[in-house]
C-alpha positions as CSV (number, residue, x, y, z in Angstrom):
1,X,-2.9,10.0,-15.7
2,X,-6.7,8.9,-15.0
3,X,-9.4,10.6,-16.6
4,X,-11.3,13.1,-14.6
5,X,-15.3,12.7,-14.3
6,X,-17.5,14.4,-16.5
7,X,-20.1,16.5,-15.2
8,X,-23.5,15.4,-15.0
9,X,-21.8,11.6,-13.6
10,X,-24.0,9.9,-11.1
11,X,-21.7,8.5,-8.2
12,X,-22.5,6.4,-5.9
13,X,-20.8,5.6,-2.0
14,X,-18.8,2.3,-1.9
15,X,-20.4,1.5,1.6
16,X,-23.6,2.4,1.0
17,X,-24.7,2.4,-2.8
18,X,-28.2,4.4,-1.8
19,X,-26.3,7.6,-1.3
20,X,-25.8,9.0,-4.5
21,X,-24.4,12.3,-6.0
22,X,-24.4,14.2,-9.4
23,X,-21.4,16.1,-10.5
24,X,-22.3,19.5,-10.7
25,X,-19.3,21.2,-11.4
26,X,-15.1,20.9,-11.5
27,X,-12.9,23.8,-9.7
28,X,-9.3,23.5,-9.1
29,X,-8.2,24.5,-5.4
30,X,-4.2,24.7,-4.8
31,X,-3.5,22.7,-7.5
32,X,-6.3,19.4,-6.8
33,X,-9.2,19.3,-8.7
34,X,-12.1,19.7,-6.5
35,X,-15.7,18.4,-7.3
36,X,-18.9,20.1,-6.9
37,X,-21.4,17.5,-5.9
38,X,-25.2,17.4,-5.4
39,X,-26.9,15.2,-3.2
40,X,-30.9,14.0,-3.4
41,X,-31.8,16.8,-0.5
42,X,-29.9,19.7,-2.9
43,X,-27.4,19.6,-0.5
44,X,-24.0,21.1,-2.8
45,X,-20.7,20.5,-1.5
46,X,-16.6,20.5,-3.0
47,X,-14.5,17.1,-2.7
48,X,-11.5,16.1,-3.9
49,X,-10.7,13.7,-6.7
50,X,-9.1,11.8,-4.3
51,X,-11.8,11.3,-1.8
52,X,-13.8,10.9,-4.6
53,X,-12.0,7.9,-5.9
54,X,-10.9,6.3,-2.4
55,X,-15.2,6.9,-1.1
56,X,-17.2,6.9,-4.4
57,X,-18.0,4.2,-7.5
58,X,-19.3,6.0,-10.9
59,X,-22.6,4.9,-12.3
60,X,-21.2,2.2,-14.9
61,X,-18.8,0.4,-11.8
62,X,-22.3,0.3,-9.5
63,X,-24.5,-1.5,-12.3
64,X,-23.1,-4.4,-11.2
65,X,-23.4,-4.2,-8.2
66,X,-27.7,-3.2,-8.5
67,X,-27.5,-6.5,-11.0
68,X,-26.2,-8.8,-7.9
69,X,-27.3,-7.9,-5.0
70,X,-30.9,-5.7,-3.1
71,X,-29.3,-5.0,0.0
72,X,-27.0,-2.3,0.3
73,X,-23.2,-3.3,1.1
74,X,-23.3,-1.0,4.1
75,X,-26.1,-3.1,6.0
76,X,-24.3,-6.4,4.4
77,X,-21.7,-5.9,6.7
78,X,-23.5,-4.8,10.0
79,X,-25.1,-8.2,9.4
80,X,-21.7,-10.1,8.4
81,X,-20.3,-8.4,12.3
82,X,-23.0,-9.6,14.1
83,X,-26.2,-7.5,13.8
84,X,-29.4,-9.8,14.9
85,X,-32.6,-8.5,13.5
86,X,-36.0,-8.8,15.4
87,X,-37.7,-6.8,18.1
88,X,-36.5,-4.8,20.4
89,X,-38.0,-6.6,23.7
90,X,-37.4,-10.1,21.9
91,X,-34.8,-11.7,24.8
């Protein structure tokens, strides 16, 4: 069995690592442990361990990603598909 996450962990999304979200709280809902997050805008919400772990990296798995790379992995990959930056009337 994995470990749950303790409260007051700062997660982070896998796509985008400058969303992040504090673990506010832990509630079990018909039998899966359900998290209470926070978001920068106090915005407080319930998800699942397992979207949790499928969507979100804790802080110690995203300091390596901050130590490598500036630009967030979500706008690496609109780049890496094709995304052409300039402006908009540039032909």
């Amino acid at each position: 069995m994995e470990p749950t996450l303790e409260l007051n962990t700062k997660i982070y999304n896998k796509d985008n690592s400058d969303l992040s979200y504090l673990i506010i709280g832990k509630k079990l809902l018909n039998g899966i442990l359900h998290y209470k997050l926070k978001s920068k805008s106090a915005e407080e919400f319930y998800l699942s361990e397992f979207a949790i772990k499928n969507r979100f990296k804790t802080d110690f798995e995203n300091t390596k990603i901050f130590s490598k790379k500036t630009v967030s992995i979500l706008f690496s990959k609109i780049i890496k598909n094709g995304y052409i930056t300039g402006k908009a009337n540039d032909k």
